[in-house]
DOMIPA-315557 format. One line per field, with one value per residue (C-alpha): x, y, z; residue in one letter; residue number from 0. Coordinates in steps of 0.1 Angstrom, whole numbers. Layout:
N
X	[X_...]
Y	[Y_...]
Z	[Z_...]
aa	[A_...]
i	[NUM_...]
This chain:
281
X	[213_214_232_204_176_191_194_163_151_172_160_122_128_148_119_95_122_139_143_159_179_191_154_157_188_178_142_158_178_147_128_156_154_118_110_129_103_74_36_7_-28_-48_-15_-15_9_18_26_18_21_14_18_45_67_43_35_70_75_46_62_85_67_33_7_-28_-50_-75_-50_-39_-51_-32_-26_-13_-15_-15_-45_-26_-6_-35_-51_-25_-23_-63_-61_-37_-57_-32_-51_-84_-89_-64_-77_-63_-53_-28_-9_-3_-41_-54_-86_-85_-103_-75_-57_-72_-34_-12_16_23_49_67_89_112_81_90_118_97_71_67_51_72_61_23_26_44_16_-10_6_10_-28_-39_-15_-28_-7_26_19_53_61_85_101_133_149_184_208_223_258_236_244_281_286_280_310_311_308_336_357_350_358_391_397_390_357_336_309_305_299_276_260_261_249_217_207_207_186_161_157_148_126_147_133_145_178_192_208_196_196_172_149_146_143_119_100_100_81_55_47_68_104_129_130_154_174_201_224_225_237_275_297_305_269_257_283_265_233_242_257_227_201_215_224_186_179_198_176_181_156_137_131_150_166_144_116_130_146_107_87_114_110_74_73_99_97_90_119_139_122_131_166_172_156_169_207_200_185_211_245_223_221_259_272_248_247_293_283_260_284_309_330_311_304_280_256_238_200_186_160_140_115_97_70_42_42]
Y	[-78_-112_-113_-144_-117_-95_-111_-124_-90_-83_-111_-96_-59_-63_-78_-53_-24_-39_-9_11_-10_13_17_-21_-21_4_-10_-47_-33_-19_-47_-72_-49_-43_-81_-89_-70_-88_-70_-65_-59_-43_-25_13_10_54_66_31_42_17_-9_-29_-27_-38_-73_-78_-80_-97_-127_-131_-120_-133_-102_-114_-102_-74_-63_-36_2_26_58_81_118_109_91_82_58_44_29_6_-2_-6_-39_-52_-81_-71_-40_-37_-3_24_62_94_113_136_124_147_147_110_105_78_70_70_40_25_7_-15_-14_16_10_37_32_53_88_105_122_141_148_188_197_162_167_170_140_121_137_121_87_89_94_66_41_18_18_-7_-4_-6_26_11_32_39_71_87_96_133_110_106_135_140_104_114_105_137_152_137_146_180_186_164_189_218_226_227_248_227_203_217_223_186_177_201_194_153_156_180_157_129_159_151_174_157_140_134_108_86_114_135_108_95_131_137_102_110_145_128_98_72_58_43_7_0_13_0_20_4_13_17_39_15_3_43_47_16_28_62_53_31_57_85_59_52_87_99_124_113_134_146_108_97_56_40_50_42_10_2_12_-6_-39_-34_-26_-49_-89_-112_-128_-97_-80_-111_-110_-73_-74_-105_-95_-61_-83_-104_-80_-54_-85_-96_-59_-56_-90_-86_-56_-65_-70_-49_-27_-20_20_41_39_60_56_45_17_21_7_32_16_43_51]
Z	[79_64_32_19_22_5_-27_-21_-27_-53_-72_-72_-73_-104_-116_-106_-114_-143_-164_-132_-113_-91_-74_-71_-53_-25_-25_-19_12_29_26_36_67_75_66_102_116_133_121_145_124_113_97_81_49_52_17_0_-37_-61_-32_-52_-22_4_-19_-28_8_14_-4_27_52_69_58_55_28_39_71_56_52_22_22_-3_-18_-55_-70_-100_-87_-57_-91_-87_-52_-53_-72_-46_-22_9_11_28_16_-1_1_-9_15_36_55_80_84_89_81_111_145_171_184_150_137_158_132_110_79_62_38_25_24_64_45_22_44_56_80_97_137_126_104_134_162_138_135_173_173_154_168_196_231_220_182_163_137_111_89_62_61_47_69_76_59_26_7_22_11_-25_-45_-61_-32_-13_-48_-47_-13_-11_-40_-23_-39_-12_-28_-56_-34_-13_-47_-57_-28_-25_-64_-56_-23_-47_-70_-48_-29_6_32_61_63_100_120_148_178_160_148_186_201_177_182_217_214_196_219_207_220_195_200_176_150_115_101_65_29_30_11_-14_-20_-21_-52_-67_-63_-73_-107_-116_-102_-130_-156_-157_-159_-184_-211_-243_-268_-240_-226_-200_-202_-179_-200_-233_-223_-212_-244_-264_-248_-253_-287_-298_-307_-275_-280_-284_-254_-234_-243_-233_-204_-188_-201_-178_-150_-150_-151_-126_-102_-109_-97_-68_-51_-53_-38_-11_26_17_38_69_78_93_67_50_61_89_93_127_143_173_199_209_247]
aa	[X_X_X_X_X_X_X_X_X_X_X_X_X_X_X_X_X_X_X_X_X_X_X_X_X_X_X_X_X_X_X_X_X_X_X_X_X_X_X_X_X_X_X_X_X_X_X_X_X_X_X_X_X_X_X_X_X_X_X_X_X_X_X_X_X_X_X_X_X_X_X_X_X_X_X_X_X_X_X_X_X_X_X_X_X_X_X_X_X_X_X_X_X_X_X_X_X_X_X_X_X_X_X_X_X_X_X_X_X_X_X_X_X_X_X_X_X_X_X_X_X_X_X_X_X_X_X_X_X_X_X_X_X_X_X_X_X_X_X_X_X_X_X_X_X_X_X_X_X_X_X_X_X_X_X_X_X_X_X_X_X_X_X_X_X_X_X_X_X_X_X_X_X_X_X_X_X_X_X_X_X_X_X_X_X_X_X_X_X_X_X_X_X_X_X_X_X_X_X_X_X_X_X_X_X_X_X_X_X_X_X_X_X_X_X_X_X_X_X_X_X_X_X_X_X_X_X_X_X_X_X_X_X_X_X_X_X_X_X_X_X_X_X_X_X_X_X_X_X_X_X_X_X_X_X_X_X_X_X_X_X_X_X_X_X_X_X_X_X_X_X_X_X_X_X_X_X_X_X_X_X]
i	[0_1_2_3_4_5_6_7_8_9_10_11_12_13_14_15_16_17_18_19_20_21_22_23_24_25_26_27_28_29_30_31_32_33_34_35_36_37_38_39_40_41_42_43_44_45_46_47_48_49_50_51_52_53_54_55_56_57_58_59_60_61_62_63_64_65_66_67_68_69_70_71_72_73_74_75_76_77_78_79_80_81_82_83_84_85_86_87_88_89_90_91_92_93_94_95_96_97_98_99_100_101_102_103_104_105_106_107_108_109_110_111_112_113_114_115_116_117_118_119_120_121_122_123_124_125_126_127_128_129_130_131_132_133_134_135_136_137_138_139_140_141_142_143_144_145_146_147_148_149_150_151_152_153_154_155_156_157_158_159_160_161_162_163_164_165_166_167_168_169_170_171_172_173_174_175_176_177_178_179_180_181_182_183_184_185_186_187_188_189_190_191_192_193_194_195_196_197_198_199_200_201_202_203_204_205_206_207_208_209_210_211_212_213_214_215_216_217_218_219_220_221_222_223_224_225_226_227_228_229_230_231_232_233_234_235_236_237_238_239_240_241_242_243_244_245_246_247_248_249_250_251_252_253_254_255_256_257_258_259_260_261_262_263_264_265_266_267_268_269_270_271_272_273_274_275_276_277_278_279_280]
């Protein structure tokens, strides 16, 4: 993954995700990764949210206006995406039951939603359905390493706790509702079963960049009278003087993007997600 698109990334998801710059940080390594990806249309954007992903990306990538269908569960945050020119149409919808002709997409993009999805294999048989013959599925996903990784984790076990790490472990992937956390063989096993093969596929986010990430990600959340930081740091800004607001939040944009672009390349590992890219059969 090339270092340049990464901070390329960075740059606009700490933008976008100023207040929580750990989001950005994880955010700006997907899209680094999918943006190498080459986009066959009309394009199904699976889980699209408020589709603040999908036009960040859109600013490196060649995705035409109207190409791309939304779908998502929560109509709160399709409000959002609706106002968004990439898309042709967003609906609200289950995933795991498309509301979609078959052979309809011939690219599906998933980012960073296939590991909270239950039941998985009926989500992946539909996506199968609606995906033309040679149609790419490209998605993000943890990695089995993700919760292991943990720095607590690895503490507590090197320590001899290994039920308080198992512990750790359990309460972070329910918090970030992880269902389905595996590595590479069980992704292209299960690709398989559903009509697709695993074209390719990235280990990414090392050990060192998941202790970044991780110590951002809480920061931000941290409850302070019932409000967590994120949210306070963003009503402040609002409510204080332009030139106040400005301060604040460039002073977090800039030291966020100091500690994540030093720690962008570093110490190579297995990684602990996985971006792939499957071709349907």
């Amino acid at each position: 993954m090339k270092r340049r698109q990464q901070i390329k990334f960075l740059r606009l998801f700490l933008e976008t995700y100023w207040n929580d710059p750990g989001l950005a940080f994880w955010r700006a390594k997907e899209a680094a990764l999918i943006s190498q990806a080459s986009f066959l249309f009309p394009m199904l954007d699976l889980g699209c949210a408020d589709g603040l992903f999908l036009s960040t990306l859109a600013q490196g990538k060649a995705i035409k206006d109207g190409e791309v269908v939304g779908i998502d569960l929560r109509q709160e945050v399709l409000k959002v995406s609706s106002r968004i020119k990439l898309y042709k149409t967003v609906i609200c919808g289950d995933i795991s039951k498309l509301p979609f002709m078959n052979r309809s997409f011939n690219s599906v993009l998933s980012n960073c939603v296939l590991e909270h999805i239950q039941p998985l294999e009926q989500t992946l048989s539909e996506l199968s359905r609606v995906a033309s013959k040679g149609s790419q599925l490209i998605f993000t996903v943890p990695d089995k390493l993700f919760g292991e990784n943990l720095l607590p984790v690895r503490l507590a076990r090197l320590f001899g706790f290994k039920k308080l790490a198992q512990k750790h472990k359990d309460a972070v992937n329910r918090d970030l509702m992880h269902i389905n956390c595996y590595d590479k063989n069980w992704w292209e096993d299960k690709l398989f079963a559903s009509g697709f093969r695993m074209k390719y596929c990235e280990p990414y986010l090392s050990n060192y960049e998941l202790l970044i990430w991780y110590l951002f990600f809480y920061a931000a959340r941290i409850k302070i009278n019932r409000f967590n930081l994120a949210g306070i740091l963003n009503y402040s800004v609002g409510h204080s003087g332009n030139l106040l607001g400005r301060l604040l939040k460039e002073m977090i944009i800039f030291v966020s993007f100091v500690i994540f672009a030093l720690s962008l390349g570093g110490r190579r590992t297995k990684g602990n997600a996985l971006f792939i890219v499957g071709e349907k059969l």
